[in-house]
N, C-alpha and C positions, 0 to 999 in steps of 0.2 A: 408185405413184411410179415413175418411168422414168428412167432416166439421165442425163437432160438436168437432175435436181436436181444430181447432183454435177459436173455437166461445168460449170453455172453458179455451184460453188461456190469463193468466193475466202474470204483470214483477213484482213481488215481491223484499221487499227491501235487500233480499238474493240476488237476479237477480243482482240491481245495482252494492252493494257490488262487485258480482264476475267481472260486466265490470269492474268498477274500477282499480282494480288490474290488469286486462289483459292491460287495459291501461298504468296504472305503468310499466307493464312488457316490452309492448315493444315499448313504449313509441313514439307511431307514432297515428293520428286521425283515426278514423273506422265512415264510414258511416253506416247509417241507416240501410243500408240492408246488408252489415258485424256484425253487431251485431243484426241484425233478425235471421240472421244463426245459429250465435254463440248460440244464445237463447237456438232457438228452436232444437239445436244437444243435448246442456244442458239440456233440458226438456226428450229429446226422449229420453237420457242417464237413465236418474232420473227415468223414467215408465218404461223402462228395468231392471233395479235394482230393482222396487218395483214388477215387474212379476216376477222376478224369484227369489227374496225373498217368495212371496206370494206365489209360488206352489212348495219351496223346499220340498224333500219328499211326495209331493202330487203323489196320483194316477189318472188314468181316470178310470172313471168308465165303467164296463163291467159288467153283467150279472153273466157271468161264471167263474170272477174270486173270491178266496174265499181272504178277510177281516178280522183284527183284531179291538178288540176294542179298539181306542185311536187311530185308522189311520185317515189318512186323504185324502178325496177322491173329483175328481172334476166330476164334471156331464153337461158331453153335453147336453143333452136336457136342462138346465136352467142357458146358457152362460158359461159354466165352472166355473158356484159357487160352492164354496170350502166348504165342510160340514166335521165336525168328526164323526166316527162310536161311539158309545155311549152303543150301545147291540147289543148280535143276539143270534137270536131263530131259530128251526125248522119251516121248510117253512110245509104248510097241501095241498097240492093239489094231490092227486092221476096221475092226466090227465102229469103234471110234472117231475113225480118223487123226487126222495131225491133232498132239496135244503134246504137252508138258506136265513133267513128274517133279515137284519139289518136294525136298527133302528141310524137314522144319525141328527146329529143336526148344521144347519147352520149357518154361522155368525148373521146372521139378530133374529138368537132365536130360531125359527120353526123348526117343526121335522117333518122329515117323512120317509118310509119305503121303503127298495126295496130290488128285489131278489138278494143272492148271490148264488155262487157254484153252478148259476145252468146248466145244462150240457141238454140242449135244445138251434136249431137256432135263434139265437137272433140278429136285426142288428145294437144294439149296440155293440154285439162283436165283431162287423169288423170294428169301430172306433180307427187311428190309437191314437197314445203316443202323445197327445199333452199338456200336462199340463204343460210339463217344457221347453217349447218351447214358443219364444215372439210373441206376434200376429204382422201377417205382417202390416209394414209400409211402408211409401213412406216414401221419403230421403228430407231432409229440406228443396233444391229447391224446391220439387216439391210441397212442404208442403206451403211455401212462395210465393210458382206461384200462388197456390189456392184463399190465403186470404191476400195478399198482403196489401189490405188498414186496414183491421178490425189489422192484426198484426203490424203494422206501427203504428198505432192510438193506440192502447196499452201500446208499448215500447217507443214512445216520450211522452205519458203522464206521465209517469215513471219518466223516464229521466232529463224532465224540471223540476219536482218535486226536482229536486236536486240539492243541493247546489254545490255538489262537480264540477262538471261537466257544459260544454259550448258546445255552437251549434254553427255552421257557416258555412254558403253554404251545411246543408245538412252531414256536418261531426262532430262527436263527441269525448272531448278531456276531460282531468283532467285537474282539475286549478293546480292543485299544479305544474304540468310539463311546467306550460306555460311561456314561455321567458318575460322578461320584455322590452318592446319598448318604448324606451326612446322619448322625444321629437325632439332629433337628429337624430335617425332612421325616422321618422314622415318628418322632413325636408326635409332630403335628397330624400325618397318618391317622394313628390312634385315638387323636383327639375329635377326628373328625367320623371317627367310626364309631366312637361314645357316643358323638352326637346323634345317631339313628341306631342307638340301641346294640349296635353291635356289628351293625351290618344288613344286609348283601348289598356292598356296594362296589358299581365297576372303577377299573381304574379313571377313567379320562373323568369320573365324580367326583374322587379323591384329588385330582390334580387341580380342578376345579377350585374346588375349595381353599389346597392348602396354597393357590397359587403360582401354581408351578412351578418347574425345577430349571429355569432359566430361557437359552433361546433356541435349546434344539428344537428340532421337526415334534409333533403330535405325537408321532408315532415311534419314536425315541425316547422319549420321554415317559411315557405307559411300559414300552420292555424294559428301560433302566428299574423304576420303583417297579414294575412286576418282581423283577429281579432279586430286589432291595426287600422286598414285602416276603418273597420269598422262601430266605434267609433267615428272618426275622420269624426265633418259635412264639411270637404276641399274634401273630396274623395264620390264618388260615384261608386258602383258594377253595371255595367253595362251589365254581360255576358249572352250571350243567353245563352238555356237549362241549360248544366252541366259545362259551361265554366265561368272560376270565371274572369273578365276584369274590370278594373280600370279606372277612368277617375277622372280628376280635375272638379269637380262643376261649378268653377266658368268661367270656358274655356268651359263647353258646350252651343252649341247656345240660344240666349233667347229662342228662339221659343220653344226648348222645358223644359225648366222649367219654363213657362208660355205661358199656352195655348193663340193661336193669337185669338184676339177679334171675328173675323170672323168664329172661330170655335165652337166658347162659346152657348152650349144648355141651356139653363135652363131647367133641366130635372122634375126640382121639381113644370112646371107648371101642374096643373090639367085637365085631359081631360078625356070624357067616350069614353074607348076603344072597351067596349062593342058595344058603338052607328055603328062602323066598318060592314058595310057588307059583307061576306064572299067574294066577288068578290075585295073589297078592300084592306080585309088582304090579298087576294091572290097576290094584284100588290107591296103592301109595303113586304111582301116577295124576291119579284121579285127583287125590287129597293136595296133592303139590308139597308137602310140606316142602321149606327151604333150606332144611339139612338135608334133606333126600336128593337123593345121586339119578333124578329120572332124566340128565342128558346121556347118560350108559347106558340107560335102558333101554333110550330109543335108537332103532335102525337112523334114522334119516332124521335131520333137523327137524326143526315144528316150523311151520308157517307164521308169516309174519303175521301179527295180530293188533288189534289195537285195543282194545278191553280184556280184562281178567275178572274170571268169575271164581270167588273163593267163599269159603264159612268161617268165619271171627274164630279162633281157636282161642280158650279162655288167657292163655298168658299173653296174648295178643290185646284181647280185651282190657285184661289187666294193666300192662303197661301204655296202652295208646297208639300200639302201633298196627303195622301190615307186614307180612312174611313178604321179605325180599326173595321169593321162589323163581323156579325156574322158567314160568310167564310173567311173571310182574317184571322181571330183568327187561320182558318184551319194551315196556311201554315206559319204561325210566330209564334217566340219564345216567346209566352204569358204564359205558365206556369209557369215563374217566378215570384216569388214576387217584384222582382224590380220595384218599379215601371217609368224605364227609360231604355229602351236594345239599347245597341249599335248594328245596324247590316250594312252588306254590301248591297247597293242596284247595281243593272245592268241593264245598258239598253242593250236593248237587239237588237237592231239595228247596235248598233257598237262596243258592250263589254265596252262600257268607265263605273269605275265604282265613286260610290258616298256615301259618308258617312253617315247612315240614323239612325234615330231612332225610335223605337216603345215607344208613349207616351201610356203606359197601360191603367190607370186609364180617361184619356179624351177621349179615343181611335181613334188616327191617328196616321200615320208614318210618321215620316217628311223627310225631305230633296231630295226634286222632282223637284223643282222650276228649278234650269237648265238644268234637262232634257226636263221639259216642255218646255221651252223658246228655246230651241235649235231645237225643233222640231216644234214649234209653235201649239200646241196642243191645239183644243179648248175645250170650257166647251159644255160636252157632245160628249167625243171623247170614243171611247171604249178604256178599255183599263186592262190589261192580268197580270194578278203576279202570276208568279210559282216559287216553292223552285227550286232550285239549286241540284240535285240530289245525285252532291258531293263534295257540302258546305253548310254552313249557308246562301249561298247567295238568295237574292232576285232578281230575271228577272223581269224587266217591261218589258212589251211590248205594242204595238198596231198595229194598222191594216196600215201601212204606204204604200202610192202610189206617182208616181207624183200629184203635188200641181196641182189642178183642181178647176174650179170657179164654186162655189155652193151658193145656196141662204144661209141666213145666219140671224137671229135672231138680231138686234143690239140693244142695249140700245142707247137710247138717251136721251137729255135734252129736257121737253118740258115745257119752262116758268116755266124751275129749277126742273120741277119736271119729274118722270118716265117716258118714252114712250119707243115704239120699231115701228122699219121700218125692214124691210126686204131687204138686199142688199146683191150683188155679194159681193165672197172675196174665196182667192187662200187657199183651203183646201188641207193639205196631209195627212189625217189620215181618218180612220174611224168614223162614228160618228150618235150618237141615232139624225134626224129630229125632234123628239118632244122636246130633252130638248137641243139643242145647242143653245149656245149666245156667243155672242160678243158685242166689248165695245172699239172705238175708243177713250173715254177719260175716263180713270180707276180713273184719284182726282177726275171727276163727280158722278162717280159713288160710292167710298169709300165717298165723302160726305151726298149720299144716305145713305148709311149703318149706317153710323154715325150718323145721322138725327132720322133713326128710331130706334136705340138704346136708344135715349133719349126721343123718347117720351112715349106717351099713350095710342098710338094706339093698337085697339082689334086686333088680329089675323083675325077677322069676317071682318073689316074695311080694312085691307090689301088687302085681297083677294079679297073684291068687286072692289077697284084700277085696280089691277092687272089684272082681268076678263076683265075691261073695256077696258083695254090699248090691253091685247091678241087677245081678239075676232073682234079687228075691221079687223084683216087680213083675217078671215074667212066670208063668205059670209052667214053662218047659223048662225055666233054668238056664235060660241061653242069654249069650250079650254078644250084640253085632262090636265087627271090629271098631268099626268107627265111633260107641260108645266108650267103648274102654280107651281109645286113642285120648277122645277127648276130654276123659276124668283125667286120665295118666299124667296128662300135661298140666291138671291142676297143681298135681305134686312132685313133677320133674321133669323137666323140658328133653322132650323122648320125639323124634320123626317115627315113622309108619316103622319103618324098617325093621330096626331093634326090638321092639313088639315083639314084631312076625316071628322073628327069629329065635324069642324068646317062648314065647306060645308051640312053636314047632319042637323045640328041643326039651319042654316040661310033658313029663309026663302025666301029670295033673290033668291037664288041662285034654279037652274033647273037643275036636272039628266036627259041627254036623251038620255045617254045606250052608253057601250063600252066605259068606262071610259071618256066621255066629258059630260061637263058641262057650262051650259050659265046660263046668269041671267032673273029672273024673268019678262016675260015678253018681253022679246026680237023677 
């Protein structure tokens, strides 16, 4: 079977019909790819029946067998189309001998003519009986392994088309069977998810508790209150992948049902990305940031991975989290629609583990802040997240040593406004030299932050600041990109890009190779 079965395959409103009923029948929900199956066994069923309707009594044709008029014959050489004999005559070839000519007339209308009875080698007559035999298929897995999204995109457009029927986490039910949850089901709910803080709890825990919803099936019961839970804006579905988890709304941390100021891109400001030099989209590649558009960049997907290697960017640092980037989506549960996944993070230093979330839609993971602080991690420390191999969990890691005194990047206050000094201070981690900082007074510096939120400064205006205050530590005047990326972000949440773009189109500013740049004139 070749693909052109599923590219021809539509769910007709006979299809619905017959879920329907199977769901009546056994009155438990079927996922998407339980009634892909179901379908398409239906379907293979249905072209069985119509093949071996269509060639009962049929012949295959052979040469040398002899034919009446009114049979019906199928013909290998033109797909096994089904023709009836219609006349015959005597065949006239001496070279031959005695034979017969029938004249046969096709479904499509057209006639045509071919020898019978003839008694000459012919390699049609070693063609075996296939007319009343079904053309081989593959079996519905293999069918569904094939075309899995075009048949998925088919059957839920059906589906939704319907009134009878509801969706929830990917499973499919009849209204008519669905329990009723009252507001005191709803309650008790909630009361049970106060009890553990808030949450992540699965259904079949909550039912547990509250007693269940009477004497349906297990599994009836879980998609009614999914259902019910659903509906309800107190509760929020939190589960990675295929696991349905519960949490109270109003008990998850601010930080993530509103993103911290410190993370907030304005993604809808305008830059030419075009203006980008191949060597530039090559380092905002490199950097990942999670505003940055590096799945355009690349030719060809990226290979599956299972760690990511990235450097703390200070508002990262600041708020507790990790850039939901274009690797980290590798090895998290982003293919849900939720847009808020409970997961487990781990440090990986000591196993202590920590409660985190993937905010989808802004893209960061929160809840890192006490690992950071327990380990004193600076901005621009490397640092490592791989899956859990056998769990949902998340590893952080970094590169951790005895604490060793390294120079060290600082902000400071100069006459209230930006500067940096360079000073000792007891590092234990690993960490990128070009974008590390530090900050012995952090309300200095979040008044920074704050300052330039309100005002009107250009991006072009920042950067010249910033160049001025960088470059005085270098003796040529110059600041690598990845410097100024990582001050820039102390005082406005900027991806690589915009930078680039900015730096390219000031005339101020000087390119003088291997990603550093001074200003005009220095």
């Amino acid at each position: 079977m070749t693909r052109s079965w599923a590219r021809g395959f539509e769910v007709s409103a006979e299809d619905v019909d017959y879920l329907q009923g199977l769901l009546l029948e056994r009155e438990i929900p079927l996922s998407l790819e339980e009634i892909a199956l179901i379908l398409i066994e239906k379907r293979l069923q249905e072209q069985q029946s119509a093949f071996q309707e269509q060639y009962q009594g049929v012949i295959t044709y052979r040469p040398a067998e002899s034919y009446e008029v009114g049979g019906r014959v199928a013909f290998p050489s033109f797909d096994f189309s089904v023709a009836e004999v219609v006349s015959l005559r005597k065949g006239n070839n001496p070279d031959l001998g005695q034979f017969q000519v029938i004249k046969v007339r096709f479904e499509d209308g057209h006639e045509r003519e071919f020898a019978a009875n003839l008694q000459y080698a012919h390699p049609l007559n070693t063609i075996p009986e296939t007319a009343n035999t079904p053309p081989s298929i593959r079996t519905p897995q293999q069918i569904l392994q094939a075309d899995r999204d075009l048949i998925f995109a088919q059957i839920t457009k059906a589906l939704q088309a319907s009134d009878d029927l509801i969706r929830l986490s990917g499973n499919w039910f009849s209204r008519t069977l669905m329990i009723d949850i009252n507001e005191g089901y709803l309650h008790l709910a909630e009361a049970v998810l106060d009890m553990y803080a808030g949450g992540a709890l699965t259904t079949p825990q909550i039912l547990k508790d509250i007693g269940g919803l009477g004497t349906g099936s297990d599994a009836l019961q879980e998609f009614c209150l999914n259902n019910a839970l659903n509906e309800d804006p107190r509760f929020d579905e939190v589960g990675p992948l295929d696991t349905v988890l519960w949490y109270l709304r109003r008990l998850e941390p601010a930080e993530v049902q509103k993103t911290p100021d410190i993370l907030h891109y304005n993604a809808a400001l305008p830059y030419d990305s075009d203006s980008l030099t191949p060597e530039q989209t090559a380092l905002e590649i490199e950097i990942d940031d999670e505003w940055s558009p590096v799945e355009e960049y690349l030719d060809e997907p990226t290979e599956a991975i299972n760690a990511v290697s990235l450097v703390l960017l200070y508002s990262h640092r600041r708020a507790g989290t990790l850039p939901l980037s274009s690797r980290m989506r590798q090895i998290l549960p982003t293919a849900r629609k939720s847009p808020r996944i409970a997961i487990t993070l781990v440090d990986a230093q000591d196993n202590e583990e920590y409660s985190g979330w993937v905010v989808r839609h802004e893209r960061y993971v929160y809840g890192l802040a006490a690992l950071y602080r327990k380990h004193k991690l600076p901005v621009g420390a490397h640092i490592t997240a791989r899956r859990d191999p056998s769990s949902d969990k998340i590893v952080v890691d970094f590169q951790a040593h005895r604490p060793r005194s390294e120079w060290v990047r600082l902000i400071v206050s100069k006459n209230g406004q930006m500067g940096f000094e360079d000073q000792k201070r007891a590092i234990g981690a690993g960490f990128d030299d070009l974008m590390i900082l530090g900050a012995d007074d952090l309300a200095f510096v979040d008044d920074l932050f704050r300052a330039h939120q309100s005002s009107n400064k250009s991006l072009s205006s920042i950067l010249r600041m910033l160049m001025g205050e960088l470059s005085r530590a270098n003796t040529q005047g110059a600041v690598h990109a990845k410097t100024l990326y990582s001050a820039l972000n102390v005082l406005r949440r900027y991806p690589p890009g915009p930078m680039f773009a900015a730096l390219n189109g000031d005339s101020e500013f000087d390119y003088v190779g291997n990603h550093y740049w001074r200003m005009s004139g220095s």
